[in-house]
C-alpha positions in Angstrom: -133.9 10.1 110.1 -133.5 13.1 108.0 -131.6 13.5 104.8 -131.4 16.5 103.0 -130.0 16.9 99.8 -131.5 19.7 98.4 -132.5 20.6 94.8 -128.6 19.4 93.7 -127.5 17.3 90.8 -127.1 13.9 92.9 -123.3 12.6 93.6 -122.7 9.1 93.5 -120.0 8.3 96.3 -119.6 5.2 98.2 -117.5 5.1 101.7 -115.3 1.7 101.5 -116.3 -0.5 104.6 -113.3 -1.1 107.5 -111.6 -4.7 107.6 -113.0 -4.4 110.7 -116.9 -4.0 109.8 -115.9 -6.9 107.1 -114.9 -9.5 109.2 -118.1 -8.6 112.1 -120.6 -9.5 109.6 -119.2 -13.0 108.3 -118.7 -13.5 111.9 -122.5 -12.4 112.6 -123.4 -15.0 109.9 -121.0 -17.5 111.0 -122.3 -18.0 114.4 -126.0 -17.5 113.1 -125.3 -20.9 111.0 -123.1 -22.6 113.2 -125.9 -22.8 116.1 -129.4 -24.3 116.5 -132.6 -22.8 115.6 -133.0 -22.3 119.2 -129.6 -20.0 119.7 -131.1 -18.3 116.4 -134.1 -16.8 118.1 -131.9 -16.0 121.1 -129.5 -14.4 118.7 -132.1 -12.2 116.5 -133.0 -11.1 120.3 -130.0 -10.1 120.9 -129.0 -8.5 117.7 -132.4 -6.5 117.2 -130.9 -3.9 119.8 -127.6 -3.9 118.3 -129.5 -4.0 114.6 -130.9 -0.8 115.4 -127.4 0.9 117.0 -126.2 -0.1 113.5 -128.8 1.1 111.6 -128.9 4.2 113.6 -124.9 4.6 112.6 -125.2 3.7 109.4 -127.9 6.7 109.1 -125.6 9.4 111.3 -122.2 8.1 108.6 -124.7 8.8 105.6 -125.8 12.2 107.1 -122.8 13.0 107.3 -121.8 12.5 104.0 -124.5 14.1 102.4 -123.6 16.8 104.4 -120.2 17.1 103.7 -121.5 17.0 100.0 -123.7 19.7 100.3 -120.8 21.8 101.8 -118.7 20.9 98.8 -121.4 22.2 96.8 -121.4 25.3 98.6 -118.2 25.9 98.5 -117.7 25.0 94.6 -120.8 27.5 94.2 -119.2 30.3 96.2 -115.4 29.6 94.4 -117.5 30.0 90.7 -119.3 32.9 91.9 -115.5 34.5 92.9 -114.6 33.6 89.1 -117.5 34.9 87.9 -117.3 38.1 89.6 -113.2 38.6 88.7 -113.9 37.2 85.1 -116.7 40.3 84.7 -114.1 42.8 86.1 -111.3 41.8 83.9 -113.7 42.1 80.6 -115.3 45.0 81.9 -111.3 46.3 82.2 -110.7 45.2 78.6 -113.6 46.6 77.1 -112.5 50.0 78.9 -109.2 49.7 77.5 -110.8 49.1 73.9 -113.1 52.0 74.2 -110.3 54.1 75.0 -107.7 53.0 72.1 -111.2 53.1 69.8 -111.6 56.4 70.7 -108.0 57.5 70.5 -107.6 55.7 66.9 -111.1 57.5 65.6 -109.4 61.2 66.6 -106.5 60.2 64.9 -108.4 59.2 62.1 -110.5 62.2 62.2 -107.3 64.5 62.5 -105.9 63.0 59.3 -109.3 63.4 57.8 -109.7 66.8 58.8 -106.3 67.8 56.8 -107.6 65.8 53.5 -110.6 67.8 53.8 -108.9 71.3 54.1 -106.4 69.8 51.3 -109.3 69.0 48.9 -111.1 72.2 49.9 -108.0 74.4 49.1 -107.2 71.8 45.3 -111.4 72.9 44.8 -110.9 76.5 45.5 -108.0 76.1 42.7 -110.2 74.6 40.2 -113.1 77.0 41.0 -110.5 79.9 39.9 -108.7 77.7 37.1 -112.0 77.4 36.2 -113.0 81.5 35.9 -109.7 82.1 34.4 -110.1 79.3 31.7 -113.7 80.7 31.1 -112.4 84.4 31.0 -109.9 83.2 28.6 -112.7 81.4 26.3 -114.8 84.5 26.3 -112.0 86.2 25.2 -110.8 84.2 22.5 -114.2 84.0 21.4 -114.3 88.0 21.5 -111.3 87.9 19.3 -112.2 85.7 16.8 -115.8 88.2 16.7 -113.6 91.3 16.0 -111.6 88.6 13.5 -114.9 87.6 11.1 -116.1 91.2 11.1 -112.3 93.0 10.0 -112.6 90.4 7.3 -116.3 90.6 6.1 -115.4 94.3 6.1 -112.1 94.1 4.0 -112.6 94.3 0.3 
């Protein structure tokens, strides 16, 4: 009698007996305690044969649960692994569709950027000349106010 169960998690479950196996065993005991010591060895006689057909069903019912409990095992394995599998594809969809919105929103962003830069470049470039002209015009002054204090030191 071999039982395999595998390396799984056990699963208690317990197969209700028939009415029918019920009432066979109190009548098994019944007659065993309604006769004689006699009609008791006669009986266990009897029964050892019948013991052993029992036992031997007993073994092929739990077999066969087991059995069916390691295919329900399998077959919860393999319907995880199918979840697993479609759960990977779908996040592996999303993060492609992330990516591409990421990538869309950083040339928009670099777009926008890219006028700011050619805005500030072209307010710089104003200063830069602001910046000669206002020096030009200092030099100037200053060059006035030179000729200025001279004319007077030189006036009587």
């Amino acid at each position: 009698m071999d039982f395999f169960f595998e390396d799984l998690p056990s699963t208690s479950q317990s197969t209700p007996k028939s009415r029918h196996e019920e009432s066979q065993m109190t009548d098994d005991t019944e007659d065993d305690s309604s006769r004689g010591k006699s009609s008791n060895v006669s009986m266990t006689e009897m029964q050892e044969p019948l013991s052993s057909s029992r036992i031997d069903d007993i073994s092929r019912r739990v077999q066969d649960l087991v059995e069916k409990i390691n295919d329900s095992r399998t077959s919860d394995q393999t319907v995880m692994d199918s979840f697993q599998e479609k759960l990977m594809e779908k996040v592996t969809e999303m993060c492609q569709q992330m990516k591409e919105h990421m990538y869309t929103v950083y040339e928009e962003n670099s777009n926008e950027m890219q006028v700011k830069l050619q805005e500030l470049s072209e307010v710089l470039e104003s200063c830069t000349k602001l910046n000669t002209e206002l020096m030009e015009a200092t030099n100037a002054l200053a060059g006035l106010r030179e000729g200025l204090a001279i004319s007077k030191m030189s006036e009587p």
